[in-house]
KOLBA-518077 format. One record per atom (N, C-alpha, C): residue in three letters; x, y, z. Coordinates in steps of 0.2 Angstrom, whole numbers, plus 5000, padded with zeros to 4 digits. Example, Ala and Ser with C-alpha at 12.3 -4.5 7.8 and 13.67 -1.06 7.14 Angstrom:
// residues 2
ala506649725039 ala506249785039 ala506649845039 ser506449895035 ser506849955036 ser506450005039 
END
This chain:
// residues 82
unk511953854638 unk512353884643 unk512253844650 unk512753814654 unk512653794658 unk512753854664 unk512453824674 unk512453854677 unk513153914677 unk513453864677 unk514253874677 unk514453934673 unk514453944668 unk514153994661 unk513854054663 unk513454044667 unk512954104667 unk513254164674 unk513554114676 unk514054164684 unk514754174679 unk514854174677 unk515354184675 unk515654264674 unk516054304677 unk516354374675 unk515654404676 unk515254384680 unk514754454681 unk515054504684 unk515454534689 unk515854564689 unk516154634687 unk515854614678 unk515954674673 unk515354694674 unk514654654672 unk514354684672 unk514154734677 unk514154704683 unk513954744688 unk514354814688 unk515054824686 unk515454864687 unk515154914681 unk514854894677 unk514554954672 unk513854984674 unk513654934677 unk513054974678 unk513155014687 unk513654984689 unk513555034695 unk514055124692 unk514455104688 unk514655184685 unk514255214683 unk513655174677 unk513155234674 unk512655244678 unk512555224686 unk511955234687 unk512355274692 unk512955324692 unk513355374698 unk512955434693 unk512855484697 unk512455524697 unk513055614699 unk513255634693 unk513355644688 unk513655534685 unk513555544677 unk513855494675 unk514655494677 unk514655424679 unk515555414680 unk515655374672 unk516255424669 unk516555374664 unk517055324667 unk517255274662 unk517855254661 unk518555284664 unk518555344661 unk519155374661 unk519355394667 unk518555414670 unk518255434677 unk518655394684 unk518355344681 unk518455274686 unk519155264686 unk519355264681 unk520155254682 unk520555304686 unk520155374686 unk520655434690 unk520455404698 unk519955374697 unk519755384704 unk520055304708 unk520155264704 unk520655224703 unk521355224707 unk521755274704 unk522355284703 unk522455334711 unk522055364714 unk521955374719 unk521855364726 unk521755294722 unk521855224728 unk522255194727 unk522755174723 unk523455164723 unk523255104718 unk522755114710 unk522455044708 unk522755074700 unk523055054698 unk523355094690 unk522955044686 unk522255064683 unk521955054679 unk521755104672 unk521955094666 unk521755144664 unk521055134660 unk520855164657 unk520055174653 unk520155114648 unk520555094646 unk520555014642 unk520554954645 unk520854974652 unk520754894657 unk520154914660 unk519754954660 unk519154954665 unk518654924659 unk518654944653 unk518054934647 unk518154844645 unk519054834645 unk518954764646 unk518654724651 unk518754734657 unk518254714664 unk517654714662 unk517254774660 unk516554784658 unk516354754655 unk516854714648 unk516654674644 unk516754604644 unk516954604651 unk517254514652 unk517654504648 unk518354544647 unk518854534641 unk519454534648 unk519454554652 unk520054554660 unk519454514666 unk519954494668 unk519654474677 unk519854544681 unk519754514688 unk519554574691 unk520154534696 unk520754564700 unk520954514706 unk520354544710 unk520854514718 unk520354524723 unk520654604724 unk521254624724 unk521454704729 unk521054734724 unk521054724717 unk520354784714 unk520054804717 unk519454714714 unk519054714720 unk518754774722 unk519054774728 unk518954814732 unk519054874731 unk519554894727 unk519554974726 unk518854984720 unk518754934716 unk518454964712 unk517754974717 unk517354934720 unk516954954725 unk516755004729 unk517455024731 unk517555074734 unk517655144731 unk517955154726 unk517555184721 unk516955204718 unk516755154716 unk515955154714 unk515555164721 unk515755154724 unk515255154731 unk514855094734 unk514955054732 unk514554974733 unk515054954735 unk514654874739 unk514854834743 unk515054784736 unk515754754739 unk516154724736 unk515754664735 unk515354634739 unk514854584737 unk514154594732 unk514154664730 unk513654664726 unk514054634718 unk514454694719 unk515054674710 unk515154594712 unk515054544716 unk515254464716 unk514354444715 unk513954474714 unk513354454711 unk512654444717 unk512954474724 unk512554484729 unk511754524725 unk511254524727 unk510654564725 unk510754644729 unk510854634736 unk511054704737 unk511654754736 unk511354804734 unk511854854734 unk512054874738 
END
């Protein structure tokens, strides 16, 4: 796997692991209500695809899903801090 490979749609990962470490756990379904409330129509299929690097992310998600999850839009792009 080149460098190139290994950046690649970190993005999902990070978007899972910042849901399951929300305190009660955030589902899927969850994130998508909360989603839909920022004006972001995602449902629990396109969030689990994101998750699994099976969708990209644009950039106005981005942002909502961040916001959402409560992290900085630069962490889900592979920053170290949260």
């Amino acid at each position: 796997m080149n460098r190139r490979d290994a950046w690649k749609n970190i993005i999902g990962r990070r978007v899972a692991e910042a849901r399951r470490r929300c305190n009660p756990l955030l589902t899927q379904d969850a994130l998508s209500g909360r989603l839909a409330r920022l004006g972001i129509q995602l449902d629990r299929a396109a969030v689990a695809k994101i998750e699994n690097n099976h969708r990209h992310v644009f950039d106005y998600e981005l942002k909502a899903i961040s916001e959402a999850l409560g992290v900085d839009p630069n962490w889900l792009l592979g920053d170290r801090k949260r």
